[in-house]
C-alpha positions as CSV (number, residue, x, y, z in Angstrom):
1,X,-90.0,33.1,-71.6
2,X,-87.4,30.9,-70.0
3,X,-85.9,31.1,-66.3
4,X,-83.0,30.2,-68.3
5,X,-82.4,33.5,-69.7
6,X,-82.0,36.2,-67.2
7,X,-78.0,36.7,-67.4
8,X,-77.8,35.6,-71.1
9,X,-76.5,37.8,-73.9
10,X,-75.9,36.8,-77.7
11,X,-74.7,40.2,-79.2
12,X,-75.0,40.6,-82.9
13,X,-71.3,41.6,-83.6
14,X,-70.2,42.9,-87.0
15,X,-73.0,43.7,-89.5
16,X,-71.9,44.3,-93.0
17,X,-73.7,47.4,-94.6
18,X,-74.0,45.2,-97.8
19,X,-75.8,42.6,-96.2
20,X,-78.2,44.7,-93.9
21,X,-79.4,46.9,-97.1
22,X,-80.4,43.0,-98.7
23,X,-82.2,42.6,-95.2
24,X,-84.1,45.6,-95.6
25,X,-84.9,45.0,-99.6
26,X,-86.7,41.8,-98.2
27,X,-89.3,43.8,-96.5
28,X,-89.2,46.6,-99.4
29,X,-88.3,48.9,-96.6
30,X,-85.8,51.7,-98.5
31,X,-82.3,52.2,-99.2
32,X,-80.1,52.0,-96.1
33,X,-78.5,55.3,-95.1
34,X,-77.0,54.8,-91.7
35,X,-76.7,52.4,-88.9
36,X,-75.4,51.8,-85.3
37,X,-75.7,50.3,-82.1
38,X,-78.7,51.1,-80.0
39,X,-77.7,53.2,-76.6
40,X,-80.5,51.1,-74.7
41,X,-79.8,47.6,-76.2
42,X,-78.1,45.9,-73.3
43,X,-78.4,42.7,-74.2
44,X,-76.4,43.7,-77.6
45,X,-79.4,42.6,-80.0
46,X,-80.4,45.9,-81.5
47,X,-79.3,47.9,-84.3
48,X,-80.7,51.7,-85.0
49,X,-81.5,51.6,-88.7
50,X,-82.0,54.9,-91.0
51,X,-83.0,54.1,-94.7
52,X,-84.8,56.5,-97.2
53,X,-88.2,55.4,-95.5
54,X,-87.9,56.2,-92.0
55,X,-86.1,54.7,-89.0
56,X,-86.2,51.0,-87.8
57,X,-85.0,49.0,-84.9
58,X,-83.6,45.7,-86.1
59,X,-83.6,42.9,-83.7
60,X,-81.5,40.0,-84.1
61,X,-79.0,36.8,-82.6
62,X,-81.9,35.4,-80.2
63,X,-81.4,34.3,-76.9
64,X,-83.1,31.0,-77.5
65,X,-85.5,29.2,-80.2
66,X,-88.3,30.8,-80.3
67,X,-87.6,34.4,-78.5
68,X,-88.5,36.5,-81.8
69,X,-91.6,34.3,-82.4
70,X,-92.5,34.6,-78.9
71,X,-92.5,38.6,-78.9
72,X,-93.9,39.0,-82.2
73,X,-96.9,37.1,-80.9
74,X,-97.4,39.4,-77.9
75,X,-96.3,43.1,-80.3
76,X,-99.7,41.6,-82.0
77,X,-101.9,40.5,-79.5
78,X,-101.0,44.0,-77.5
79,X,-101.8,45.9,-80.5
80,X,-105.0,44.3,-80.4
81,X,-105.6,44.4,-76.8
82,X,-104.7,47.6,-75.6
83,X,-104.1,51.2,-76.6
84,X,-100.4,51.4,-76.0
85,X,-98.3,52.0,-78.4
86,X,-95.7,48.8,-79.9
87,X,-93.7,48.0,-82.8
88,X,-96.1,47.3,-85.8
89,X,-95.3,45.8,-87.8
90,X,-92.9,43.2,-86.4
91,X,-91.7,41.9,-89.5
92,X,-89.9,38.7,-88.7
93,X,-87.2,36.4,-91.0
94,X,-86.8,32.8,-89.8
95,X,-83.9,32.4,-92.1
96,X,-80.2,32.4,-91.4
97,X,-78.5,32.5,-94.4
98,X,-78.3,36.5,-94.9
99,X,-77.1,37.2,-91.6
100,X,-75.8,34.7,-89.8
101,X,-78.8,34.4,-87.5
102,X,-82.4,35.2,-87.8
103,X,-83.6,38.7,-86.8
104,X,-87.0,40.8,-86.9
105,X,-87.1,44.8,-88.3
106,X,-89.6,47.0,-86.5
107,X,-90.4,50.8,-86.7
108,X,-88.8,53.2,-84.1
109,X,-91.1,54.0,-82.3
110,X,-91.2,58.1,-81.6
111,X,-90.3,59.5,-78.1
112,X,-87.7,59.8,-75.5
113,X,-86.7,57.5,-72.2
114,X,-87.8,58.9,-68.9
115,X,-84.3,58.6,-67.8
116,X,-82.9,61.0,-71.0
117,X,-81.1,64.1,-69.1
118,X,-83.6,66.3,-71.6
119,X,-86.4,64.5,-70.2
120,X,-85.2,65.1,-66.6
121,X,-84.7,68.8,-67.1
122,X,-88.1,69.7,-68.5
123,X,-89.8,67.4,-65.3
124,X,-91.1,69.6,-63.2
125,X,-92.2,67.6,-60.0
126,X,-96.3,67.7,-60.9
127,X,-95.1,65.9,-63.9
128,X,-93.2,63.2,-62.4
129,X,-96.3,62.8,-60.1
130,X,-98.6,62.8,-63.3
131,X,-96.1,60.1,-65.0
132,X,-96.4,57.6,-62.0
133,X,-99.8,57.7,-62.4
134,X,-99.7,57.4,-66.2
135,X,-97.6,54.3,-65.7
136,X,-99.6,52.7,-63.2
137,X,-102.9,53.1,-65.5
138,X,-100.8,51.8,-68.4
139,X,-100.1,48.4,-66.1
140,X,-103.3,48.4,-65.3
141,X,-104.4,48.5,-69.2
142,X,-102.1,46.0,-70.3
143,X,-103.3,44.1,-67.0
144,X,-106.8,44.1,-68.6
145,X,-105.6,41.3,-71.3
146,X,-106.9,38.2,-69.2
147,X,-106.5,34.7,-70.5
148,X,-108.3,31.3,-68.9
149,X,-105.0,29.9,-67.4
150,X,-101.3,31.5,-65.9
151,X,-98.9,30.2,-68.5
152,X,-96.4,31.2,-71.5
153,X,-97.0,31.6,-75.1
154,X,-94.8,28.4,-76.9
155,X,-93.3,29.5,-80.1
156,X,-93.3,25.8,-81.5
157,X,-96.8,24.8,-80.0
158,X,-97.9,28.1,-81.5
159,X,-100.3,28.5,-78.1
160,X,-100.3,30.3,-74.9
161,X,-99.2,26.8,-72.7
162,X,-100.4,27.0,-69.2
163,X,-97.7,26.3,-66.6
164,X,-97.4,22.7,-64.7
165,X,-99.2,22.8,-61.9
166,X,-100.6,26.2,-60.6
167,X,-99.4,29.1,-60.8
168,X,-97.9,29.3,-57.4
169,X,-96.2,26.1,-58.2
170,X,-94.3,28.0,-60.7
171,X,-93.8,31.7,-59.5
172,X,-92.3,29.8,-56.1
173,X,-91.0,26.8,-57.6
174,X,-88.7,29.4,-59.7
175,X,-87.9,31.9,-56.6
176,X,-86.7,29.2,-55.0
177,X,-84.9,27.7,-57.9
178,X,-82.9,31.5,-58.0
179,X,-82.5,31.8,-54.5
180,X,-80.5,28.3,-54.8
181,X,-78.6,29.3,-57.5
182,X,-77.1,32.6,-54.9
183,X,-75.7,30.0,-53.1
184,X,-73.7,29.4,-55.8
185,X,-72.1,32.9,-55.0
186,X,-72.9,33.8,-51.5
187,X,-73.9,32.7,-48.3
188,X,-77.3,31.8,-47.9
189,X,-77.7,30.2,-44.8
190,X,-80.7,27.5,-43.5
191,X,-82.1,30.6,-41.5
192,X,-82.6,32.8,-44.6
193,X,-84.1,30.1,-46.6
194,X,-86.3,29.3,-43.4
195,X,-87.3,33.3,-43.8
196,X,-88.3,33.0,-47.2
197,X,-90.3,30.0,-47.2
198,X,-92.4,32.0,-44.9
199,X,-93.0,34.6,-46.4
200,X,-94.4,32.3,-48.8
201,X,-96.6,30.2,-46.9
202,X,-97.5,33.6,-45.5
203,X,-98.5,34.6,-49.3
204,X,-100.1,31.6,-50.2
205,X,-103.5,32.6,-49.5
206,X,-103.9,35.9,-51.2
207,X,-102.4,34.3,-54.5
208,X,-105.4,31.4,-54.1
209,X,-107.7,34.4,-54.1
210,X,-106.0,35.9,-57.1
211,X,-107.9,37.0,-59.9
212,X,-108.2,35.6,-63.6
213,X,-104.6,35.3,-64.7
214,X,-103.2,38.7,-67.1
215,X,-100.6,39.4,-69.4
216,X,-97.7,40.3,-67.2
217,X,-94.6,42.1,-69.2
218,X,-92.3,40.9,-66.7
219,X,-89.7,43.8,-67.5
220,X,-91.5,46.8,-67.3
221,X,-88.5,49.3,-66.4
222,X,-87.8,53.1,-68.1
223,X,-85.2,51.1,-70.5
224,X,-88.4,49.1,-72.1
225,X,-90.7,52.5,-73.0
226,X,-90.4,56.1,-74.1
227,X,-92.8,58.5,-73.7
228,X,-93.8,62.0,-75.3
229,X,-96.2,64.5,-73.9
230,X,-99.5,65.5,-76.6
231,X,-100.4,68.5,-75.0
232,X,-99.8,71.7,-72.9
233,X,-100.9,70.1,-68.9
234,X,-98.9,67.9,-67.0
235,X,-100.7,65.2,-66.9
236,X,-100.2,64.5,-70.9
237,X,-97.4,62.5,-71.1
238,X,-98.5,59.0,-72.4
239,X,-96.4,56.0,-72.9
240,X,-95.0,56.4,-76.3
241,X,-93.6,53.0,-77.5
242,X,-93.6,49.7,-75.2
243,X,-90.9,47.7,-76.2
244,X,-89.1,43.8,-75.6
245,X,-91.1,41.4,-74.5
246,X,-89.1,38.5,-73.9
247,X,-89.9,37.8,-70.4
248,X,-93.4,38.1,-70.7
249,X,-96.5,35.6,-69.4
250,X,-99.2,35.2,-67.9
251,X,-99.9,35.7,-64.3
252,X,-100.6,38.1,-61.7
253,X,-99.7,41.4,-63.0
254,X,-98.9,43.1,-59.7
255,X,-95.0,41.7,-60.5
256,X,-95.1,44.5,-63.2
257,X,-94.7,47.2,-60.3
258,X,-91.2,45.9,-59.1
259,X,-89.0,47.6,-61.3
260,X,-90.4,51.1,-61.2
261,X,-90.8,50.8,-57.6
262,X,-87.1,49.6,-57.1
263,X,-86.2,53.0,-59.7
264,X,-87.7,55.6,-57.9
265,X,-86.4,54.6,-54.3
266,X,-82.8,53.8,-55.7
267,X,-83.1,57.8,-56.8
268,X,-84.7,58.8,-53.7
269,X,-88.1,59.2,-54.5
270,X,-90.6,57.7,-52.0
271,X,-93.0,59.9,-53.0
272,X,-92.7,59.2,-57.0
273,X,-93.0,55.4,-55.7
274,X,-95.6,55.8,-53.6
275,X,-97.7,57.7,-56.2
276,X,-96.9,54.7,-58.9
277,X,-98.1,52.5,-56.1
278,X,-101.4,54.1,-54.5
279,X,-102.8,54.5,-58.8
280,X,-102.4,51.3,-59.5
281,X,-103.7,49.8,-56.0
282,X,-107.0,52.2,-56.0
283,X,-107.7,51.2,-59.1
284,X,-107.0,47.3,-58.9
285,X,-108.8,47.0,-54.9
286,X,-111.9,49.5,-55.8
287,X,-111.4,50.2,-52.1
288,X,-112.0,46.5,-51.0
289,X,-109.9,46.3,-47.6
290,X,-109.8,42.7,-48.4
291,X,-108.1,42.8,-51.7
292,X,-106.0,45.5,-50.9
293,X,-104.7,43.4,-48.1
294,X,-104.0,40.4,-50.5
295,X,-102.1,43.0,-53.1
296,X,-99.9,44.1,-50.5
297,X,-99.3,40.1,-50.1
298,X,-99.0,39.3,-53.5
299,X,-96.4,42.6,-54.1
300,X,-94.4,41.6,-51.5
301,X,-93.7,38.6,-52.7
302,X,-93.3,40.0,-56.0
303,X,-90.8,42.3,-54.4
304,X,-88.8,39.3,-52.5
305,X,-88.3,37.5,-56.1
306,X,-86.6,41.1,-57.6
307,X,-84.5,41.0,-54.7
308,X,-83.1,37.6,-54.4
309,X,-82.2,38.3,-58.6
310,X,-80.7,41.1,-57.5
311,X,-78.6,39.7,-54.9
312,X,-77.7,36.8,-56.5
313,X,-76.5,38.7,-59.5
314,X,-74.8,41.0,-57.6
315,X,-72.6,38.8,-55.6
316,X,-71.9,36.3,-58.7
317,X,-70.3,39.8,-60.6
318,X,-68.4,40.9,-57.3
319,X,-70.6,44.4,-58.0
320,X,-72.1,44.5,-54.4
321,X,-73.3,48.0,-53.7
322,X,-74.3,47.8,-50.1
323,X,-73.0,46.5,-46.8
324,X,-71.2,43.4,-47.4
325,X,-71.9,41.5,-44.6
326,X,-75.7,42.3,-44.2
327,X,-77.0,38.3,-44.2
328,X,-79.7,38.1,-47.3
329,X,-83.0,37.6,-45.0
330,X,-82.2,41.0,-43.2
331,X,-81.3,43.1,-46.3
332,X,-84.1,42.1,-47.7
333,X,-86.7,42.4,-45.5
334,X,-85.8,45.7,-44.6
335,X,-86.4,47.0,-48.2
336,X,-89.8,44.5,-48.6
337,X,-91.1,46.3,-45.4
338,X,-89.7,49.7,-46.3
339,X,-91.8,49.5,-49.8
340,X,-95.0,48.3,-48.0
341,X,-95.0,51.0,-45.9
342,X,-95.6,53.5,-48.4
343,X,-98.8,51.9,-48.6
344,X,-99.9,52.2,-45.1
């Protein structure tokens, strides 16, 4: 997991069918019937594989040294640790030779994306209400994987590698680092930078008081799982398949509700966000005024970070989607506040 890596993509281009069906033969895993691009692979890594054995994901063209190795550690650790369902077995080739670059083949795991129109349609709105909590009780699961120190797993070391420093020196040490790099873009003047640093400081002591450092996915979004429902009430949907984990770490695993969050208000569902919210909080606080206070610290800070990414990204691809002249301190405060609120 690299801060390098956000706005990277290596796609896999052209795959010869010849040379995928000798991929395959190395994990004795059928005669290859079919293959395409996945619809959710945005990075351009991922090929939907049929053979006479079932359906597989193939994964390949890494971002960096390392990124395979690094997310077939945690698809086995979170096998171990939690309840959730990911892609077992990660069966991973090192080699080059075949294809070009090295690659992993997984199963496909059963289920369909939140955001799938024949999803949508069969929601009513209990459901949706019974899927925000499911996904907040799913963070919370994965949450429950502590480890002594906040840090990354190293591919080469082998090890999970604690960060330099603590792990506020890192989590603001690299907000700041991205809300330089929007300067690059935009205008970020002295006054917004002023504005950020304190909300920091402001922050500072609730992530001192943070508890024992958790596996945090760092991309948990509707693109990264699918879901199925096991029964006839609406509250049986259940996270099918939890996938990509190339941003993941260790940390405070309250960043894990930014994404979700930021989904439901962009399709004007407070209420869906406020639910997601409220399940994870009561859970995570145990009704403790004091922790609750320091979560709301600790998320907005967590929501600051997603915005100046957004921001930053948005202004360096000229695809700006609101008022073009709002200064960055004001257009994000007002949607850090307006998300806090929902937990008054």
């Amino acid at each position: 997991m690299t801060t390098r890596i956000y706005f990277a993509t290596n796609k896999l281009g052209d795959v010869a069918f010849s040379s995928l069906q000798e991929a395959l033969h190395e994990f004795d895993l059928g005669t290859l019937e079919e293959y395409k691009r996945t619809d959710e692979g945005v990075m351009g890594q991922t090929l939907l594989v049929r053979t006479s054995q079932g359906e597989y994901i193939l994964k390949g063209n890494p971002l960096y040294v390392g990124q395979l190795l690094e997310e077939q550690f945690f698809v086995e650790q979170l096998s171990e640790h939690t309840t959730i369902p990911v892609p077992v077995p990660y069966l991973l080739q090192k080699d080059t030779d075949l294809l070009g670059w090295s690659y992993a083949i997984m199963p496909r795991l059963p289920g369909k994306h939140l955001y799938d129109p024949a999803v949508q349609t069969a929601l009513g709105q209990d459901e949706h209400e019974e899927i925000a909590t499911m996904l907040a009780h799913s963070l919370i699961e994965l949450h429950r994987w502590k480890v002594p120190d906040a840090g990354e797993y190293d591919p080469v070391a082998e090890r999970i590698v604690p960060f330099a420093g603590t792990y506020l020196d890192w989590l603001y040490g690299t907000i700041r680092h991205w809300l330089l790099d929007a300067q690059k873009y935009s205008v970020i003047t002295d006054e917004d930078i002023e504005w950020v640093d304190k909300q920091l400081m402001n922050a500072e002591t609730a992530f001192q008081a943070m508890p024992v450092p958790g596996f945090v996915m760092g991309d948990f979004k509707v693109e990264n799982f699918v879901i199925q429902k096991e029964g006839d009430h609406a509250s049986d949907w259940r996270i099918s398949g939890l996938l990509d984990f190339t941003t993941s770490y260790f940390g405070d695993g309250t960043a894990d509700l930014t994404k979700m969050t930021a989904m439901y208000i962009q399709k004007n569902q407070p209420e869906l966000a406020k639910r997601f919210l409220f399940s994870y909080r009561e859970v995570v606080c145990a009704n403790d005024e004091e922790r609750c206070k320091q979560f709301a610290a600790r998320l907005g800070i967590h929501l600051l970070y997603q915005r100046i990414l957004l921001w930053g990204e948005a202004k360096a691809t000229n695809r700006v989607t609101w008022e073009a002249d709002l200064p960055f301190a004001a257009w994000a405060q007002q949607y850090v506040d307006s998300v806090l609120e929902l937990l008054e």
